[in-house]
C-alpha positions as CSV (number, residue, x, y, z in Angstrom):
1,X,0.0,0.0,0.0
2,X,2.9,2.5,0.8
3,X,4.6,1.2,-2.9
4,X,0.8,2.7,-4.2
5,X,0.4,5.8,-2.4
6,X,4.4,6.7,-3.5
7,X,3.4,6.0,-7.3
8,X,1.1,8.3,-6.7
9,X,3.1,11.1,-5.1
10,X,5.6,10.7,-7.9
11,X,2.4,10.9,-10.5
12,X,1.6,14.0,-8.6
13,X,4.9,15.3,-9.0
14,X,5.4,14.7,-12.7
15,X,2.3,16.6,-13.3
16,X,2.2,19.5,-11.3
17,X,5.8,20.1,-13.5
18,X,3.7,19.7,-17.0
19,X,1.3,21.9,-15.7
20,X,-1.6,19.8,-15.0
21,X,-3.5,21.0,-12.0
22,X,-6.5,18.7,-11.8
23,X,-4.5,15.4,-12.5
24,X,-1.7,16.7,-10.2
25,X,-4.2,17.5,-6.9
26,X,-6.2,14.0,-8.0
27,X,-3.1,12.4,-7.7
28,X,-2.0,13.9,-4.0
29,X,-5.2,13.6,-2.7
30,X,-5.0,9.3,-3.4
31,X,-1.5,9.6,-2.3
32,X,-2.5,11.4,1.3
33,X,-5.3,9.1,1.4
34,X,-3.7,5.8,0.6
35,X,-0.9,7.1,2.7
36,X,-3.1,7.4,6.2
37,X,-4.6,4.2,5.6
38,X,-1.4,2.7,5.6
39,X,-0.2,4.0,8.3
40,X,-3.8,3.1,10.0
41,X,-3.2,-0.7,8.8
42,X,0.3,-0.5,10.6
43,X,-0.6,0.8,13.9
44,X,-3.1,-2.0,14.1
45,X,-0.7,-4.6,13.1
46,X,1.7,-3.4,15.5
47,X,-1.3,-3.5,18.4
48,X,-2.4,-7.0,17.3
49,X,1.3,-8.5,17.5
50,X,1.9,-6.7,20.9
51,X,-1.2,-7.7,22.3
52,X,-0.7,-11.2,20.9
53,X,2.3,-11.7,22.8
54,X,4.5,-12.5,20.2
55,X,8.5,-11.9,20.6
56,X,9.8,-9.0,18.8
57,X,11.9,-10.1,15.6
């Protein structure tokens, strides 16, 4: 999900340079998006294995 929400960062990027606005704020706004659900997905995975009891790696 993070390799996604980069792709779209770097989408973003290339297009606010070309000069196009609406694909360049589409673009950031999946990347933000895709972005805080991955970190959402993490915290809970990080919750789950602590409250699991499983040994750190």
């Amino acid at each position: 999900m993070l390799g996604w929400a980069l792709t779209f960062l770097v989408i973003a990027i290339i297009a606010a340079v070309f000069g196009f606005g609406g694909i360049a704020a589409a673009s950031a706004g999946i990347a933000k998006i895709l972005f805080f659900v991955f970190l959402a997905l993490f915290v809970i995975a990080l919750l789950a294995r602590a409250l699991r009891g499983s040994p750190p790696v």
